[in-house]
FIFITI-309496 format. One record per residue (C-alpha): residue number from 0; x, y, z; residue in three letters. Coordinates in steps of 0.1 Angstrom, whole numbers, plus 2048, in hexadecimal, padded with zeros to 3 digits. Example, Ala and Ser with C-alpha at 12.3 -4.5 7.8 and 13.67 -1.06 7.14 Angstrom:
<nodes>
NODE   k east north  up   r
NODE   0  87B   7D3 84E ala
NODE   1  889   7F5 847 ser
</nodes>
This chain:
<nodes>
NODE   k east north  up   r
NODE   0  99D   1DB C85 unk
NODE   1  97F   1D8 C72 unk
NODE   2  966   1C0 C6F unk
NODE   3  95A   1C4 C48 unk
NODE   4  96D   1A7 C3A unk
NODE   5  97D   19A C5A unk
NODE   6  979   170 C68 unk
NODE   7  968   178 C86 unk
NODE   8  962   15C C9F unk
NODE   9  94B   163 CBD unk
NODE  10  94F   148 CD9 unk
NODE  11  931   140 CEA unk
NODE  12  91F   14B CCD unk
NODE  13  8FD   13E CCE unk
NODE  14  8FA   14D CF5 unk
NODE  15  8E5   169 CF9 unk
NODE  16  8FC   185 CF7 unk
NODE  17  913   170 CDC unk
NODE  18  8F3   16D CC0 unk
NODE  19  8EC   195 CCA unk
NODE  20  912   199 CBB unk
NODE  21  910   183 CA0 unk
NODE  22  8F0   195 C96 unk
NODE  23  906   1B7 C97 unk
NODE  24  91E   1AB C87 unk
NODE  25  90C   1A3 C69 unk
NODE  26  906   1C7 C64 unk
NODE  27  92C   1CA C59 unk
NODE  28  92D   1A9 C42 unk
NODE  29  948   196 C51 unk
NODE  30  958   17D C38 unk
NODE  31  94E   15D C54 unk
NODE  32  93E   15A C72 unk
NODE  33  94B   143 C86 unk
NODE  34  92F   13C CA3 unk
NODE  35  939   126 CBE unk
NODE  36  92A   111 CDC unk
NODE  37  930   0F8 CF7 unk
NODE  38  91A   0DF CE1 unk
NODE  39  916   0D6 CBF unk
NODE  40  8EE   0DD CBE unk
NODE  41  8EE   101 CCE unk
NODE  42  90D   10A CB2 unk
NODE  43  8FC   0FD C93 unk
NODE  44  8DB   10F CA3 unk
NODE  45  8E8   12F CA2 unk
NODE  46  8F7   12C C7F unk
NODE  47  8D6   123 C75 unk
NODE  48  8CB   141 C80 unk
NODE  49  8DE   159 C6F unk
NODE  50  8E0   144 C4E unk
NODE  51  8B6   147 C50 unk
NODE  52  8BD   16A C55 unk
NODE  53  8DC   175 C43 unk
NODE  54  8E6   158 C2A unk
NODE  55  8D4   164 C0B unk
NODE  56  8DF   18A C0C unk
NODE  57  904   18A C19 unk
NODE  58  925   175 C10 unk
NODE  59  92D   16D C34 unk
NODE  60  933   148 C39 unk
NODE  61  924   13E C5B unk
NODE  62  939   120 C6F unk
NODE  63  92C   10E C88 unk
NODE  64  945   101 CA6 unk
NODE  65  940   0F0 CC2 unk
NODE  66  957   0E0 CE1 unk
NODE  67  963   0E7 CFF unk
NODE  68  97C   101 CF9 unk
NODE  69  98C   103 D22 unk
NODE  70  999   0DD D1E unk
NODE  71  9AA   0C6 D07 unk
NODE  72  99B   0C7 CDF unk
NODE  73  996   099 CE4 unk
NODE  74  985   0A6 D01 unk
NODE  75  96E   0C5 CF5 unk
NODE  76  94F   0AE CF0 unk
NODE  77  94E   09D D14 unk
NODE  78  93D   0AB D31 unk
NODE  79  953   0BB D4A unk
NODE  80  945   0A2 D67 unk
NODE  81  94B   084 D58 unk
NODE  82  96F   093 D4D unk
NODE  83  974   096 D74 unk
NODE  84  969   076 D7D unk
NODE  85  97F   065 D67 unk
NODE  86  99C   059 D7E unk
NODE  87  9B7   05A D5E unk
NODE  88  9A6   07A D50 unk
NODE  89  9A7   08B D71 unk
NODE  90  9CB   087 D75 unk
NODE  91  9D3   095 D55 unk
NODE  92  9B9   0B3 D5E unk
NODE  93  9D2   0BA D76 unk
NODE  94  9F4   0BA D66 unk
NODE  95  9E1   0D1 D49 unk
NODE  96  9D6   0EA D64 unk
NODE  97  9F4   0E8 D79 unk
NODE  98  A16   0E0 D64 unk
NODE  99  A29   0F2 D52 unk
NODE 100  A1A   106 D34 unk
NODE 101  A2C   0F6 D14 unk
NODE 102  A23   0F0 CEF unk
NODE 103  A14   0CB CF0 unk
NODE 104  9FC   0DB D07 unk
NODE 105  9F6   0F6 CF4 unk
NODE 106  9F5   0E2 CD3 unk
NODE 107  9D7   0C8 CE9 unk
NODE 108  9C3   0E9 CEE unk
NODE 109  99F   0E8 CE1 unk
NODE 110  9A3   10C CDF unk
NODE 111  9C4   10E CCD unk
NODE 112  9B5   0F4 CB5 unk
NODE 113  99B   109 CB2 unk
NODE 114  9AB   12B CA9 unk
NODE 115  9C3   116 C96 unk
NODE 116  9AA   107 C7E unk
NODE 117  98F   122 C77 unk
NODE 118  9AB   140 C79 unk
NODE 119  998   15B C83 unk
NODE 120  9A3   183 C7F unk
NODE 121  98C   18F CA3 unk
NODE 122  980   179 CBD unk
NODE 123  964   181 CD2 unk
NODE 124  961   16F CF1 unk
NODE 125  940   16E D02 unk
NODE 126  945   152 D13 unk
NODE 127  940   157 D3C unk
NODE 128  963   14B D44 unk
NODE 129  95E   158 D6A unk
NODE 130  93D   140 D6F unk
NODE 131  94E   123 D5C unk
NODE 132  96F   120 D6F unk
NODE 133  95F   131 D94 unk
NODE 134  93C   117 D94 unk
NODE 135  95A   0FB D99 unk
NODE 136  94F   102 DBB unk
NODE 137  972   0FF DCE unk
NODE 138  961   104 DEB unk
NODE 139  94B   0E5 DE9 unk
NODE 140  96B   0CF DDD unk
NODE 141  979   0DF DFD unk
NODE 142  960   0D5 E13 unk
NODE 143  963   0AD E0A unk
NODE 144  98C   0B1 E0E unk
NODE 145  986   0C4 E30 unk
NODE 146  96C   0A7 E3A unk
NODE 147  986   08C E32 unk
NODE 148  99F   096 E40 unk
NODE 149  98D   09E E65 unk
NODE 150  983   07A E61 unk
NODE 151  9A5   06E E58 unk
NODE 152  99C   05B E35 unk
NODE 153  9A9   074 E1A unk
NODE 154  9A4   065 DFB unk
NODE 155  9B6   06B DDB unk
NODE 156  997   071 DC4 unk
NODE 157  98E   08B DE0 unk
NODE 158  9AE   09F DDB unk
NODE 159  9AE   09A DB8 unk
NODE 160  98D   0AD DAF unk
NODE 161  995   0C5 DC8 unk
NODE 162  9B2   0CD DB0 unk
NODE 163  99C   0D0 D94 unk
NODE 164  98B   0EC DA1 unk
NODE 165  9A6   102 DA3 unk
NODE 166  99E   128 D94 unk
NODE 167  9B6   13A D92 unk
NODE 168  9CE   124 D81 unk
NODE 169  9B2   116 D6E unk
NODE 170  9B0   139 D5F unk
NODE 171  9D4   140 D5C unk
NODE 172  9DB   120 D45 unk
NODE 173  9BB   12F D2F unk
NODE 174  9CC   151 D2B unk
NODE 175  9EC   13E D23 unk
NODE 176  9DC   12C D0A unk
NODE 177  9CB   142 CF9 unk
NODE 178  9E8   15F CF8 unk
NODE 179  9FC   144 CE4 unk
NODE 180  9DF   137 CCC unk
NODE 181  9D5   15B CC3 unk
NODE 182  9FC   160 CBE unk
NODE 183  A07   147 CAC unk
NODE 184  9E3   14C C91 unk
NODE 185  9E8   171 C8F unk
NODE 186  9C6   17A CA0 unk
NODE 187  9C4   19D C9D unk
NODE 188  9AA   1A8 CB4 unk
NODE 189  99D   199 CD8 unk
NODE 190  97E   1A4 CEA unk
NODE 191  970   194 D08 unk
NODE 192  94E   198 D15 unk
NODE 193  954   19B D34 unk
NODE 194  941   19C D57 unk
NODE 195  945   1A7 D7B unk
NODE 196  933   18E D8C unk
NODE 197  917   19E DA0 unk
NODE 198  904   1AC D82 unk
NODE 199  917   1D0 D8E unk
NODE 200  90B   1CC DB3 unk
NODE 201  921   1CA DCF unk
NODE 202  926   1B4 DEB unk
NODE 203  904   1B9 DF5 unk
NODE 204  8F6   1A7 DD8 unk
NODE 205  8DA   191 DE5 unk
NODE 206  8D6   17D DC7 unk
NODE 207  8E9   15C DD1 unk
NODE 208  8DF   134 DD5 unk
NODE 209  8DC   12C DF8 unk
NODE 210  905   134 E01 unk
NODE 211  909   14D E18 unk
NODE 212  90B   175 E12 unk
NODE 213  91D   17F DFF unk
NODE 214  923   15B DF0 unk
NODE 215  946   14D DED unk
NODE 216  93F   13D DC9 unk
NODE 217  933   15C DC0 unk
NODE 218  952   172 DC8 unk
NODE 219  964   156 DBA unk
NODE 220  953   162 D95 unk
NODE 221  959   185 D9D unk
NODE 222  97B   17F DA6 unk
NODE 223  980   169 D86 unk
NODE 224  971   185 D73 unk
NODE 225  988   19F D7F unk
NODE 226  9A9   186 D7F unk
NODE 227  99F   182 D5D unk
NODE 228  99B   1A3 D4F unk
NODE 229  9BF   1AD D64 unk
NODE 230  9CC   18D D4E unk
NODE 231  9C0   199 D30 unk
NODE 232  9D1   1C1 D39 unk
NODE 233  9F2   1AD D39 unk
NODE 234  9ED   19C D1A unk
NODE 235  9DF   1C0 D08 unk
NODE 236  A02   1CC D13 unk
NODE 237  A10   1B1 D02 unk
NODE 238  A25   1B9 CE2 unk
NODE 239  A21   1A1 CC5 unk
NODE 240  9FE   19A CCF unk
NODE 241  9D7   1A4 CC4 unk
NODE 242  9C4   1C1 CCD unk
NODE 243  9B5   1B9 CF2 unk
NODE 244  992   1C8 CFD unk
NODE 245  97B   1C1 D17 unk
NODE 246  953   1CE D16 unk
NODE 247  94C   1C4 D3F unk
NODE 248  923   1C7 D41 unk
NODE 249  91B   1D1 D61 unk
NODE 250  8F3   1C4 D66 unk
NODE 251  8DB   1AC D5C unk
NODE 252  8E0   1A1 D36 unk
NODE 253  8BE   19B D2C unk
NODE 254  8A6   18B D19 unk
NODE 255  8A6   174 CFF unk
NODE 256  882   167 CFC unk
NODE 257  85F   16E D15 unk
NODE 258  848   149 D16 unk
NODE 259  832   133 D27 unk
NODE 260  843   110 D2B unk
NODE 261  853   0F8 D3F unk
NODE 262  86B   100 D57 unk
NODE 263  88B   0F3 D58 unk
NODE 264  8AD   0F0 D6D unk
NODE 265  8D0   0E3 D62 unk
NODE 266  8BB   0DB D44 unk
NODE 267  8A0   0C3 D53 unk
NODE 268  87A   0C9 D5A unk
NODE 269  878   0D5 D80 unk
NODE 270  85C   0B9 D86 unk
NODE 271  83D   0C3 DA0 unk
NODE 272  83E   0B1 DBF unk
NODE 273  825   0BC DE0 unk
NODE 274  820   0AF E00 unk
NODE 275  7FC   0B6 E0F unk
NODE 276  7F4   0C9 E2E unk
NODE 277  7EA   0A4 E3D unk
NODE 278  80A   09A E39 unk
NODE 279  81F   0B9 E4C unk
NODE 280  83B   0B0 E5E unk
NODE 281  841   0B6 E83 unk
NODE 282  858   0D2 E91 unk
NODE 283  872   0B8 E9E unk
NODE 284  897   0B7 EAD unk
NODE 285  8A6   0B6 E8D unk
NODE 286  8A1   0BE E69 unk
NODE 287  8AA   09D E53 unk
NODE 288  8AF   0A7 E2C unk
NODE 289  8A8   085 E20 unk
NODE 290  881   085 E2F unk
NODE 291  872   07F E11 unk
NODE 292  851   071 E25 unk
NODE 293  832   07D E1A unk
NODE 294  841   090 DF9 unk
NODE 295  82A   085 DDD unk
NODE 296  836   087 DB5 unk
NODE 297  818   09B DA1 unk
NODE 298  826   089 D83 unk
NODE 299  822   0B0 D74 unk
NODE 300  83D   0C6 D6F unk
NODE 301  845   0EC D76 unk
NODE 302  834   103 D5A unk
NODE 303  832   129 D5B unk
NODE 304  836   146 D4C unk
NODE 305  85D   154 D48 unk
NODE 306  876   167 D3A unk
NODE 307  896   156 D2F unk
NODE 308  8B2   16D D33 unk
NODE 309  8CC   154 D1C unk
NODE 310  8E7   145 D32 unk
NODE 311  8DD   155 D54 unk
NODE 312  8BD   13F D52 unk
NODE 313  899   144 D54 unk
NODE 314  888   159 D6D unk
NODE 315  862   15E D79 unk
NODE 316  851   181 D75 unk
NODE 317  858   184 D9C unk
NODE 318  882   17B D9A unk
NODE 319  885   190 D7C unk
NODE 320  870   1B0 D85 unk
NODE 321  88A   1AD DA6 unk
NODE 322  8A6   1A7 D96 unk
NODE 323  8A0   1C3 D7B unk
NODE 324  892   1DD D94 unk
NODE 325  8A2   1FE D9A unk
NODE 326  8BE   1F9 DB4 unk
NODE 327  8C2   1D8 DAD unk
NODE 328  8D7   1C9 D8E unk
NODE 329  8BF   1DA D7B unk
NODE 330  8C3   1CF D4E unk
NODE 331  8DA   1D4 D34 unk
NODE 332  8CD   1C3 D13 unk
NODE 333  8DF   1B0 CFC unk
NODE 334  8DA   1C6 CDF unk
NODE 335  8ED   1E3 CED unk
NODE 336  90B   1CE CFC unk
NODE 337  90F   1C4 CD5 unk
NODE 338  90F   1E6 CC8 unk
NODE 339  92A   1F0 CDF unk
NODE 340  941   1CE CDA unk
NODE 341  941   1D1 CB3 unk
NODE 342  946   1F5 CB6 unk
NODE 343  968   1EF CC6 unk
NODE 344  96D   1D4 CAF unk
NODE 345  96E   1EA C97 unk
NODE 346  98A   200 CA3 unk
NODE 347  96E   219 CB3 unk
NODE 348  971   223 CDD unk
NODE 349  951   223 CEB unk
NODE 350  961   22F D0C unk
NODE 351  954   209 D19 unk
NODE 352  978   1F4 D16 unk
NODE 353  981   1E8 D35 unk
NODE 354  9A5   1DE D2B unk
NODE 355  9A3   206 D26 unk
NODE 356  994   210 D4C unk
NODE 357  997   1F4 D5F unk
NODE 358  981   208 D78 unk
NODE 359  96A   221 D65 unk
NODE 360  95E   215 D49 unk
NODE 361  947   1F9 D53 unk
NODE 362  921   1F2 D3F unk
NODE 363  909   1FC D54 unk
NODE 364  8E6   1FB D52 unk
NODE 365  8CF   20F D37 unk
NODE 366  8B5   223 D2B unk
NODE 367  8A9   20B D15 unk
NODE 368  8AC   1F1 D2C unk
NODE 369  897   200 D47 unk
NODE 370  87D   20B D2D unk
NODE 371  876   1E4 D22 unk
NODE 372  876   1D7 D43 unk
NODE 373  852   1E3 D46 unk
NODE 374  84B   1D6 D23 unk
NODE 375  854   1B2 D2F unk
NODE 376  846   1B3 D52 unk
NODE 377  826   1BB D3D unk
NODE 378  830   19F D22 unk
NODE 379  82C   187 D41 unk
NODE 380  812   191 D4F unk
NODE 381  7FD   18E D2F unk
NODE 382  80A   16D D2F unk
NODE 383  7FE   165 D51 unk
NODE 384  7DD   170 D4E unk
NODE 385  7DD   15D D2C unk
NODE 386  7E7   13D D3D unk
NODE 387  7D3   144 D61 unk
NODE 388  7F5   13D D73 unk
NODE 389  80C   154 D8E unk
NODE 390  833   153 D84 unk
NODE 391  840   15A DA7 unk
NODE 392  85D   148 DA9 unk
NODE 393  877   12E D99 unk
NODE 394  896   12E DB3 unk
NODE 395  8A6   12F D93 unk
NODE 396  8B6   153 D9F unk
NODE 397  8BC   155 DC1 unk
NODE 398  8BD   154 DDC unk
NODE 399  8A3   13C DEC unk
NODE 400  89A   15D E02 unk
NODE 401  88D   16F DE5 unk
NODE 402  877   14F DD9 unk
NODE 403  866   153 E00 unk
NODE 404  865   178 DF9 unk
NODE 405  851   173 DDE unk
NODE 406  83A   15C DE2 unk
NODE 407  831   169 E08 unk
NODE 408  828   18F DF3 unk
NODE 409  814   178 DD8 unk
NODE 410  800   167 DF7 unk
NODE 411  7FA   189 E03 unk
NODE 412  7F0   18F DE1 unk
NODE 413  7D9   176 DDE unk
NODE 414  7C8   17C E01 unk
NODE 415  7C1   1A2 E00 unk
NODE 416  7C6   1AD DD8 unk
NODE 417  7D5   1D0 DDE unk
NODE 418  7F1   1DB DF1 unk
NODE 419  7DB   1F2 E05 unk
NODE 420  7C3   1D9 E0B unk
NODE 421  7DD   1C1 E18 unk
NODE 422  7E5   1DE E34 unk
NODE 423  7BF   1DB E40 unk
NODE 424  7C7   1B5 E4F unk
NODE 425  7D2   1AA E6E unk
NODE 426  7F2   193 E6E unk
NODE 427  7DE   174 E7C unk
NODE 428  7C4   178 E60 unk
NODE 429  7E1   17C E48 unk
NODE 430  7EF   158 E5A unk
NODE 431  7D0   148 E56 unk
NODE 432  7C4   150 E31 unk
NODE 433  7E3   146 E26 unk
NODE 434  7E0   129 E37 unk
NODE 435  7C3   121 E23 unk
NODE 436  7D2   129 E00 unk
NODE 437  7ED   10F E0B unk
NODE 438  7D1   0F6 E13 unk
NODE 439  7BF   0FD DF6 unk
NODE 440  7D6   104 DD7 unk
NODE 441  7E4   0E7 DD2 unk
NODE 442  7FA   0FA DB5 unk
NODE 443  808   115 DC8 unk
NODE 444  80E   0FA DE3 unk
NODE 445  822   0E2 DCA unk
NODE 446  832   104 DBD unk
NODE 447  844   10F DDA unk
NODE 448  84B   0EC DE0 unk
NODE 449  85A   0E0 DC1 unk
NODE 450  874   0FC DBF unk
NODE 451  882   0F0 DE1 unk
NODE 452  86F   10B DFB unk
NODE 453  85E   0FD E1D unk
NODE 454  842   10D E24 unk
NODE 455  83F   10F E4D unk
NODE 456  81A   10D E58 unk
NODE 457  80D   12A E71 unk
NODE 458  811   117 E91 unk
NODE 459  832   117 E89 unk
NODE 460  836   0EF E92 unk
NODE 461  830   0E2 E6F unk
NODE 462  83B   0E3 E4F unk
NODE 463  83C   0DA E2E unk
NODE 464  856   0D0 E0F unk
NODE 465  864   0BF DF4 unk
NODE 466  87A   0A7 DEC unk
NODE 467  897   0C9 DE4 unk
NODE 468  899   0DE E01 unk
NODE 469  8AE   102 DFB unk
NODE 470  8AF   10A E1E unk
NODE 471  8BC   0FF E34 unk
NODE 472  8E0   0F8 E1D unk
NODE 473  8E6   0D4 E1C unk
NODE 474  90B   0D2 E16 unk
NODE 475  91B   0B7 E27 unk
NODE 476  905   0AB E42 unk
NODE 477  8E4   099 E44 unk
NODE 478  8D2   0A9 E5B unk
NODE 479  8CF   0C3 E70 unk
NODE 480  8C2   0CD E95 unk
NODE 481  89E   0E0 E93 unk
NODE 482  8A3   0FD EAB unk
NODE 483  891   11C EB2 unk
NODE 484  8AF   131 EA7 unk
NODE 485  8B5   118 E86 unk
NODE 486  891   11A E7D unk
NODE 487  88E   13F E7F unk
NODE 488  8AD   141 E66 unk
NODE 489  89D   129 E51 unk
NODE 490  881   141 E4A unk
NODE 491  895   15C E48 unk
NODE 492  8A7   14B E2E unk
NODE 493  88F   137 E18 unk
NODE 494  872   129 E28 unk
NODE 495  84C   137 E21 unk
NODE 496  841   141 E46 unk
NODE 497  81F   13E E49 unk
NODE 498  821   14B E71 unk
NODE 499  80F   16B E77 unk
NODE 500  831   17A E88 unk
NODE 501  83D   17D E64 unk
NODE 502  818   18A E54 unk
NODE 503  820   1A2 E6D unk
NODE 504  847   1AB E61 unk
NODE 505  834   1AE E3D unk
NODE 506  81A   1C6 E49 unk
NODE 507  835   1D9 E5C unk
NODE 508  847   1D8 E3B unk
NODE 509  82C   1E4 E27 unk
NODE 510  823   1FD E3D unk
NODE 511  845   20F E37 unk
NODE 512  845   20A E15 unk
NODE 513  821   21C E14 unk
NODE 514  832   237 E2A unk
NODE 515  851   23F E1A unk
NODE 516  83A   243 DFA unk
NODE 517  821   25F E0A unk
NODE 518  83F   26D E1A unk
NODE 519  842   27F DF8 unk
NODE 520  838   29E DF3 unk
NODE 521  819   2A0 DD8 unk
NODE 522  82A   2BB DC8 unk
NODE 523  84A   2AC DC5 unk
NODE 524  84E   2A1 DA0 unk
NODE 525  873   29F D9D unk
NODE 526  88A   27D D94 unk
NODE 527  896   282 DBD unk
NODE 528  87E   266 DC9 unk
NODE 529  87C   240 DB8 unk
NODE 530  863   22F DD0 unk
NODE 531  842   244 DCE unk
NODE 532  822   23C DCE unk
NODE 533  822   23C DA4 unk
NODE 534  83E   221 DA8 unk
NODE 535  824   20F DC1 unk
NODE 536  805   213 DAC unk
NODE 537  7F6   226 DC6 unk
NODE 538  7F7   20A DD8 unk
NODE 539  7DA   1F8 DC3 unk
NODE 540  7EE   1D7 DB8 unk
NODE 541  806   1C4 DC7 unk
NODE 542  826   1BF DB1 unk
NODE 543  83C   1A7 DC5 unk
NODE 544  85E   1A7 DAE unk
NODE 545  85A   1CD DB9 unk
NODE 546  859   1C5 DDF unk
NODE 547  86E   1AE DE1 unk
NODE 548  88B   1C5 DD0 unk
NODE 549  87F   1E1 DED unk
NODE 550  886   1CA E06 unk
NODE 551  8A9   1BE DF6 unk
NODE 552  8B0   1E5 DF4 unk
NODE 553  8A2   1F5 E16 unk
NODE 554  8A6   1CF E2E unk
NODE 555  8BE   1BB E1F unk
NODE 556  8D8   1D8 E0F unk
NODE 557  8D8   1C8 DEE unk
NODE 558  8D5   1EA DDB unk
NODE 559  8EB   1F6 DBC unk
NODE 560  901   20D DC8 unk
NODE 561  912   218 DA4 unk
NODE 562  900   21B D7E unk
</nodes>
């Protein structure tokens, strides 16, 4: 198949890796573009784009689309939730995921509509079907069914949206769907973008949002992924049917834009709130989530300095200098994941198709992606010192734990300025100093606030949040009992411990990380050793996204096993 010529439609086409391909594809002079999104803005956005770029020197027509494409095409335009909440909606949610597969519900299909009206010769899907059918959460629907019934009032609505968030046959129906549209409009080619879940790390991955480790919801994507990709080897073996690929990245997709703004979750502001030292709260018998006594609103909100990595969010210099680290998911970039998916499309094997080796032929991460990650660490921190700000940490990645991690190192940071320096303090002094900064910087305070961390004072019988807490989970109850045991996990977990028993685990920590690096022969120059004292700038600055990923690697496990 080849694209010169060809109606190409890329779904999810104004998403990071989606614009990367359309912008490859141009190369090849398609006769129309067909760009899609979930709404009508982002898909007339990117055709924008291109026709700025690409209108006055080739013939390609560029089509915007927008909708829904997993539910019905008088549906596309309405947001899932309020789909779900509607009691006649719901029901029929549930006969389209759960009856019979037949041609009126084929024919009500946004995405047979879809590939029925534009026609197009190749689809590219870069839609993430795994995060949009597993982030349901079946396990939180679960949990109000479970609750219910122990109490003996299982309501109808309750069962209902459990239903809803069904994967697997959620996913099956889509497969069914789109095997028939793709049939019955002569598609000739499909190729899926696919994922594996965990960014190519394993069941170690620490990068999760306050579930447990490794996280159900998580696995749930991953198993998605892989249910999907199995799906999709059926329907390659399919006779009568398109050309079936898969291109599986296996590491963080990034970036799409470096900047100093506002930050934002589920599309909103995340807006400053603090609570001063005056107001701490007591170490008591129980922790009550609702406490919102003595939590101020700054009337400000959250701005820093970022990278936005597309539809995996934005993260701080500190999450994404973790996240990217060697060991960890490390980068892929956009650009490269293009070259290979219009390469098949084009009839070439770049030894990457999934559908082809299920098992060895994953994306994994690259040169050119390790290169630039010190180009946009060094981007941000140009725009920090521009903007006299610290981009610790969002919790926009996960998990909570990481946001402690790195905000305890940047303390550190602040206190004693160099990584050997920091080794020279006692854990008390540590305690105290940071104590102080906590008292004093009312910014940093608000910060570590805002994004849902407490921040337990030294003595270890006050504390201090805001009005989202991270850790402890909230799930169904309303409070919980404040044990020694419970508050040690806590901190372990999410909370900013400001004791000196934990200055003193970071000095221990630092200590071995100082030691494994002089542990090194000098005259040992080979690729054998990752961590030495070059990696550490001989231990004159403090990089906490660094840190943090060494403790992930060497405490928590969470290392990259395969590349």
């Amino acid at each position: 198949m080849l694209v010169k010529n060809s109606r190409i439609m890329v779904l999810g086409g104004w998403g990071l890796v989606g614009m990367s391909i359309c912008h490859k594809l141009m190369s090849y002079n398609p006769s129309a573009l067909i760009v899609t999104s979930l709404r009508r803005e982002e898909s007339e956005s990117a055709v924008r784009q291109l026709e700025d770029e690409y209108g006055g020197r080739f013939s390609t027509k560029f089509i915007p689309k927008w909708g829904n494409i997993f539910t019905r095409h008088s549906w596309k335009d309405i947001n899932w939730q309020t789909l779900v909440n509607d009691d006649s909606k719901r029901l029929e949610i549930i006969h389209d995921i759960f009856d019979e597969f037949d041609d009126n519900m084929l024919e009500q299909s946004a995405l047979f509509q879809l590939i029925s009206e534009t026609k197009p010769d190749i689809i590219i899907d870069c839609i993430n079907t795994a995060t949009a059918i597993a982030y349901l959460n079946i396990y939180q629907s679960a949990s109000f069914v479970i609750d219910e019934l122990e109490k003996g009032n299982l309501k109808q609505f309750t069962v209902e949206k459990f239903l809803t968030s069904s994967y697997i046959p959620q996913l099956i129906r889509h497969i069914q769907i789109l095997n028939k549209s793709m049939t019955a409009n002569s598609v000739k080619m499909y190729l899926k973008v696919g994922t594996s879940g965990t960014g190519g790390m394993g069941m170690n991955i620490p990068y999760t949002h306050s579930e447990e480790r490794p996280s159900r919801v998580l696995l749930s994507k991953t198993a998605i992924a892989g249910a999907q990709t199995l799906l999709l080897f059926v329907l390659a073996r399919t006779p009568g049917g398109p050309i079936i690929k898969e291109i599986k990245p296996t590491a963080a997709i990034a970036w799409k834009r470096i900047a100093f703004d506002t930050i934002t979750k589920g599309g909103q502001a995340i807006k400053l709130v603090d609570m001063k030292p005056t107001n701490a709260k007591k170490i008591d018998k129980e922790f009550i989530f609702d406490d919102f006594e003595g939590i101020e609103d700054t009337e400000e909100v959250y701005k820093s300095a970022f990278i936005d990595t597309g539809e995996n969010g934005i993260f701080s210099k500190g999450e994404f200098q973790a996240i990217s680290s060697i060991g960890q998911m490390e980068i892929i970039t956009p650009e490269e994941i293009a070259e290979y998916v219009v390469f098949e499309a084009n009839g070439g094997n770049s030894g990457h198709d999934i559908i082809q080796g299920l098992d060895s032929f994953s994306l994994g991460p690259t040169y050119r992606g390790g290169m630039l990650q010190h180009f946009a660490i060094e981007k941000i921190k140009h725009i920090e010192s521009q903007h006299n700000i610290e981009s610790v940490a969002f919790e926009l990645l996960g998990p909570p734990r990481l946001s402690k991690l790195l905000f305890e190192i940047n303390l550190i940071k602040q206190i004693a300025g160099t990584f050997s320096d920091a080794l020279l303090f006692k854990p008390e002094d540590l305690a105290n100093e940071a104590n102080k900064l906590i008292q004093s910087n009312n910014k940093l305070r608000s910060e570590m606030l805002s994004i849902g961390l407490v921040i337990l004072l030294p003595d270890g019988t006050k504390y201090l949040r805001g009005k989202n807490v991270k850790i402890p989970v909230r799930r169904t109850l309303d409070k919980l009992p404040m044990t020694d045991e419970n508050i040690e996990q806590w901190c372990y977990e999410g909370w900013v411990d400001l004791r000196p028993s934990n200055f003193q685990i970071w000095l221990e920590r630092l200590t071995r990380i100082k030691s494994q690096a002089e542990s090194i022969p000098e005259n040992e120059t080979s690729s054998r050793y990752t961590y030495t004292k070059e990696y550490w700038n001989h231990f004159q600055q403090i990089e906490e996204g660094k840190i943090a990923a060494w403790i992930f690697e060497f405490e928590d496990a969470g290392w990259r096993f395969k590349r």
